[in-house]
C-alpha positions in Angstrom: -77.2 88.9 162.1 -74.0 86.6 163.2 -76.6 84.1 164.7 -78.9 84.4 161.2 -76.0 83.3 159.2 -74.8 80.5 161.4 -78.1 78.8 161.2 -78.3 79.0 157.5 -78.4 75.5 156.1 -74.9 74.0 155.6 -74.7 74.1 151.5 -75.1 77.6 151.8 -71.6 78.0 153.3 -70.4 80.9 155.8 -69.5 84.1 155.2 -65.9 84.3 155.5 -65.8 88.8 155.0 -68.2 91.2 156.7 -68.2 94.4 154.4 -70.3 97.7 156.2 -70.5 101.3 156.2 -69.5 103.5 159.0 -73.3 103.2 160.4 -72.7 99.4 161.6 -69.2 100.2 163.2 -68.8 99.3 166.6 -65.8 97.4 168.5 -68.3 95.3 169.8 -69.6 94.0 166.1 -66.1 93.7 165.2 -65.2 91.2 168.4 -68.4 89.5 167.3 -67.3 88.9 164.0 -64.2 88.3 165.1 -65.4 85.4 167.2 -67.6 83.8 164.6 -64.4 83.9 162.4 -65.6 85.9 160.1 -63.1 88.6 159.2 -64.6 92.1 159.3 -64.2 94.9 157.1 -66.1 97.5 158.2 -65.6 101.5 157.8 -64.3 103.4 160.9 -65.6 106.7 159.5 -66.7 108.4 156.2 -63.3 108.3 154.5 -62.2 110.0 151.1 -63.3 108.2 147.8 -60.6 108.7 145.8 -56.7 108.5 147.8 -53.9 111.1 146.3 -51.7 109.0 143.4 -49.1 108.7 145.3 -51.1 106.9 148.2 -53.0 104.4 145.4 -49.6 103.1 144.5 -47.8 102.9 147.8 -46.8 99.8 149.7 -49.1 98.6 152.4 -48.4 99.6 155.9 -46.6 96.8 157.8 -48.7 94.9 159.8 -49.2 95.9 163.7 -48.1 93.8 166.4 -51.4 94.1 168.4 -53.9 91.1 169.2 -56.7 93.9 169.0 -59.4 92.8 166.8 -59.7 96.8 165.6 -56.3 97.8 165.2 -56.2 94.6 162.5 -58.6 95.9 161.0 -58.0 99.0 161.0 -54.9 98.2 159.1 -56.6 95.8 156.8 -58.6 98.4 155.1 -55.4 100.6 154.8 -53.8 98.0 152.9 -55.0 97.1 148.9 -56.3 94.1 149.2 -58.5 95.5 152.4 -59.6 98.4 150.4 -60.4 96.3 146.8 -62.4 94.2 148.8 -64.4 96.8 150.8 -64.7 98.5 147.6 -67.3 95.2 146.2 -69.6 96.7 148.9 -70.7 98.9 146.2 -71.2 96.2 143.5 -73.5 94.4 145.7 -75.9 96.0 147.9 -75.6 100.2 147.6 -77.1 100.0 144.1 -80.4 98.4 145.2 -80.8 101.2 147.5 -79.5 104.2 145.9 -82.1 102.8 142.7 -85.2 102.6 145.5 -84.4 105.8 146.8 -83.7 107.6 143.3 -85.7 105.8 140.7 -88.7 104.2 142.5 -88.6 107.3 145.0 -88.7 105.8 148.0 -87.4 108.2 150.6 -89.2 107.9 153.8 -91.8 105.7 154.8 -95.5 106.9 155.2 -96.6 104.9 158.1 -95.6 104.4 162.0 -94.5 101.4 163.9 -92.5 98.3 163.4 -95.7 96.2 161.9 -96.2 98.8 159.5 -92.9 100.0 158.7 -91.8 96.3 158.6 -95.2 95.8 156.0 -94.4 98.8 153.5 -90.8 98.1 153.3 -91.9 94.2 152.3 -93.9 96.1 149.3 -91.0 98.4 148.4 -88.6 94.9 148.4 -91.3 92.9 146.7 -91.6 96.5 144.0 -88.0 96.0 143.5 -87.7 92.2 142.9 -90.4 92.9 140.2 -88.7 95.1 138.7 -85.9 93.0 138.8 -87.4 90.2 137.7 -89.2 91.9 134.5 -85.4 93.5 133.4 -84.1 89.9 133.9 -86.8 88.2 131.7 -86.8 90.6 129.2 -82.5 90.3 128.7 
């Protein structure tokens, strides 16, 4: 996906933050982000949604003194900033899917194989960007 967005045309921009769930953590996609200078934020493991009070309002940890690109990271979703801007993941892309999988009811697909897996879900995204579209036009 690194390579996708570095051949985006220029007035797109870069991405400058990589934000993903624990299911896209690896050390090697955080190297790779790492080395297309984008900073990654991306969950270790299924954490706690809600820190004790005391937590929310402590000072960030101090920085570490390693060059690893994990333990920075690590540290960067410890600290607020790291975790207010994980925490836009869920403005952007978890609602699309928790509203396919809850209000349109799409679960599993119905069909085998890439080609076919790869057509259905093109209906499913082209279901949603109707709907979409039709909320949109009517506001």
């Amino acid at each position: 996906m690194i390579d996708v967005l570095g051949a985006q045309p220029e007035p797109l921009g870069q991405p400058e933050v990589l934000l993903a769930d624990a299911g896209s953590f690896s050390a090697a996609n955080v190297a790779t982000c790492e080395a297309a200078q984008i900073t990654p934020l991306i969950a270790i493991q299924r954490d706690d949604h809600h820190l004790p009070l005391m937590e929310r309002f402590a000072d960030d940890p101090a920085p570490p003194e390693s060059s690893d690109p994990l333990v920075r990271m690590t540290h960067q979703l410890k600290t607020k900033v790291g975790r207010a801007t994980y925490g836009l993941r869920k403005n952007t892309v978890e609602p699309v899917f928790g509203i396919i999988k809850h209000v349109m009811g799409f679960r599993q697909f119905s069909l085998r194989g890439l080609s076919n897996v790869t057509a259905e879900w093109s209906l499913v995204a082209l279901a949603w960007n109707i709907k979409r579209m039709s909320v949109l036009r009517g506001a």
